[in-house]
N, C-alpha and C positions, 0 to 999 in steps of 0.2 A: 570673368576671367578665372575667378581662385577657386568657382566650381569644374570648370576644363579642368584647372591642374589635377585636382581633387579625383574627376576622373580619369582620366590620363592612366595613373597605378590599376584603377581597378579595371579597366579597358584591358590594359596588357595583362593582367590578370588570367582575363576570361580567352581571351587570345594564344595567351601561353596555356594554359590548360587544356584549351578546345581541340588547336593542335596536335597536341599530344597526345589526349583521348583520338584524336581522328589517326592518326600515327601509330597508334597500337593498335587498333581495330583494323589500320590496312593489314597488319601481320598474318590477321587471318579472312580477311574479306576481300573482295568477291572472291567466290570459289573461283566464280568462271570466268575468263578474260571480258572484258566490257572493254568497246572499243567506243570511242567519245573522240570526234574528231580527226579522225587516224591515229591516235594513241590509245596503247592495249594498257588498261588496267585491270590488276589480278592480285592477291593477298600474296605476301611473298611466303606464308607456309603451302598454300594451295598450288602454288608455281615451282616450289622446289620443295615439294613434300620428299619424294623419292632419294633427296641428295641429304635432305636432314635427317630421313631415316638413317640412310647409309652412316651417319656421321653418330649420331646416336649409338646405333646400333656397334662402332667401333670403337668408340669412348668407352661403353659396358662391357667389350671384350677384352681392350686393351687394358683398360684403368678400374672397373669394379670387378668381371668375372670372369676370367680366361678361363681354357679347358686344361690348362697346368693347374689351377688354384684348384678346380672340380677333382682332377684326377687325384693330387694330393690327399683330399683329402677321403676318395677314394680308396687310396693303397692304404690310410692309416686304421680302414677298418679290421678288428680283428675276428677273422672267420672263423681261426680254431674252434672256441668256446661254442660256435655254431655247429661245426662239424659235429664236435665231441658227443653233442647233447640230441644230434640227430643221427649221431652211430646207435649211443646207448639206447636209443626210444627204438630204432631197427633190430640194434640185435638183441637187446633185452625182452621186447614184447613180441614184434610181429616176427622176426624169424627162430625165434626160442619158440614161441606157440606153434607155429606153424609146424616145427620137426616133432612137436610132444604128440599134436596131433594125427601125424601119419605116423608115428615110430616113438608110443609111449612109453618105451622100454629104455629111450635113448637118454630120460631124463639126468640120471646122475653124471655120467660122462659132458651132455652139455652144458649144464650146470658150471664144471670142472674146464671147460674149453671155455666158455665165453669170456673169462675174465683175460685170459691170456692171449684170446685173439683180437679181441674188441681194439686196443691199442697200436698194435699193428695193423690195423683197418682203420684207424680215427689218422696217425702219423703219413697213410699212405695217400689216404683222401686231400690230407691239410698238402698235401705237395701234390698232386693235383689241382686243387682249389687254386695255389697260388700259382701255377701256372696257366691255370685258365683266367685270375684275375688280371695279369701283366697279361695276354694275352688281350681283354676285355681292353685294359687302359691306352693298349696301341691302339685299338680299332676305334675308341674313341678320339683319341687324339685323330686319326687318320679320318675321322668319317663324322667329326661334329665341330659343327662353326656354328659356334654362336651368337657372332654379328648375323648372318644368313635368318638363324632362330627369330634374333629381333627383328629382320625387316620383316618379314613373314608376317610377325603379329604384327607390327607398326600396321604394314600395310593393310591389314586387316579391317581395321580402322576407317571408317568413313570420313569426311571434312569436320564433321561435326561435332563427332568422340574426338578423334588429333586434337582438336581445337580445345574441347573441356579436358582433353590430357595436360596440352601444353601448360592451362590456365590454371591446372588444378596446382601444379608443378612452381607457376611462375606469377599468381595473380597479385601475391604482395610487391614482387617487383615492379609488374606493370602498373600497380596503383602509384609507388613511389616516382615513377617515369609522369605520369599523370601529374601527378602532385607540384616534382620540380619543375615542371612547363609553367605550373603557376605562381609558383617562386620567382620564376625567372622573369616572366612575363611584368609582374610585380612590380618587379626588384629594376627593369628595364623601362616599364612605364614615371615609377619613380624620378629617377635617373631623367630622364627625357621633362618630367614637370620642374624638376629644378634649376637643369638648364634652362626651360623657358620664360621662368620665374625670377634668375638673376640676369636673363639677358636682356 
């Protein structure tokens, strides 16, 4: 009798554990519906891969990367300094050489002009620039979903990569899910010996 009780814990043990282990492993198993008696078994990421992408893929847009946080941080670049330094590299070397060379006579006078146009060709640019950027930020906005982005890769994704995604993502949980099955199992086998120990 007080080896029963004895086992009893460790029974529920292996019970709550097994479980659980079998319970996580339906998440992502069988790929393919298996029908066993007229009932369809299937892994419920395998069965509703497409709906947990979608859900994924709207948490990333909604809650980590929206194309407001992207554009942001798009408009905060600053282009001038770019413009500047690709006016001066234009008109200081390649269109100064090029006029020396057909018209070497022109040297002192361009000399004497570039510094004074250079500035109004870098100021004229930067207000181009920033209007083709705000330009660029609507069509982004208008023409990129990033939930879309993520199902695209998700679904890219075979059963098998999903599967070492989700696990790469979630494996310490599911070990802790594992674990309290046999906690629990344990803790209810217990419970169950003591009862029949004082009844």
């Amino acid at each position: 009798m007080e080896l029963k009780l004895l086992l009893m814990p460790l029974i529920g043990l292996f019970i709550g554990w097994g479980t659980n282990v079998l319970a996580v492993k339906m998440l992502f198993r069988p790929h393919r519906p298996l029908h066993i008696l007229g009932i369809n078994f299937q892994g419920i990421l395998p069965k509703r891969r497409t709906e947990i992408a979608r859900k994924i893929a709207e948490t990333v847009q909604d809650e980590l990367l929206s194309i407001h946080e992207i554009t942001r941080i798009f408009e905060r670049f600053d282009i001038k300094e770019h413009i500047d330094t690709a006016i001066e590299e234009l008109v200081r070397n390649k269109l100064k050489n090029r006029i020396l060379e057909k018209i070497p006579m022109l040297a002192p006078m361009v000399e004497s002009l570039l510094p004074k146009i250079q500035p109004a060709i870098v100021e004229e640019l930067y207000l181009q620039a920033v209007q083709i950027k705000k330009a660029m930020i609507e069509q982004i906005h208008d023409e990129v979903d990033i939930a879309e982005i993520v199902v695209e890769k998700l679904d890219l994704y075979d059963l098998n990569e999903f599967e070492s995604l989700i696990l790469k993502v979630a494996q310490k949980e599911l070990r802790h899910i594992e674990v309290l099955g046999a906690v629990l199992g344990f803790a209810i086998g217990s419970i169950q010996a003591l009862i029949i120990y004082y009844l």
